[in-house]
N, C-alpha and C positions, 0 to 999 in steps of 0.2 A: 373487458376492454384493456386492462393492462397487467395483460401477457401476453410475449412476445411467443410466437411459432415459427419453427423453421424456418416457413417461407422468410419471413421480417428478416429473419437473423439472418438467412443467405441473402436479402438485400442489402443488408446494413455492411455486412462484408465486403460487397462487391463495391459498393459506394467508397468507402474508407478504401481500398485497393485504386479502386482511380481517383482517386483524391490524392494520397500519398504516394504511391507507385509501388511498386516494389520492392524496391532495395529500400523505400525509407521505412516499412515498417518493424523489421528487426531491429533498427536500430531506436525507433519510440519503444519498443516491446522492453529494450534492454535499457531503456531510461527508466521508465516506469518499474519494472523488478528492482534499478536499483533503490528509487526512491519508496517503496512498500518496503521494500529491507530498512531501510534510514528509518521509515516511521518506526517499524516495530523496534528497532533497537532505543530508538530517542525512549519512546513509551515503555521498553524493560528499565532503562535509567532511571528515569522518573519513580516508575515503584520501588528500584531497589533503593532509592536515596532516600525516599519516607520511609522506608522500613529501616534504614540503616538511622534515621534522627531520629525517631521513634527511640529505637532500642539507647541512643546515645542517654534524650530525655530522661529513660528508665533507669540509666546505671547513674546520673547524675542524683538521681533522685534519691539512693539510697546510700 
């Protein structure tokens, strides 16, 4: 029961097309790319800053 087939998917399409039109969907498409780009860079920041206090921690410490 939940998995989506073809058929669904070429409904779901067609719904989202006459709901947005045409011309708006490239440009949600090019909203959302940018903001999955935003996230994944926010999220490399985040791990390079605890790896980088981490190491700071270790050189204070000796």
């Amino acid at each position: 029961m939940g998995k989506l087939g073809p058929t669904e998917i070429i409904l779901i399409l067609i719904i989202i097309l006459l709901f947005f039109g045409g011309k708006k969907i490239p440009e949600l498409m090019r909203g959302l790319g940018k903001g999955v780009k935003e996230f994944k860079d926010a999220s490399k920041g985040e791990s390079e800053e605890t790896t980088s206090s981490s190491t700071e921690i270790k050189a204070d410490d000796k």
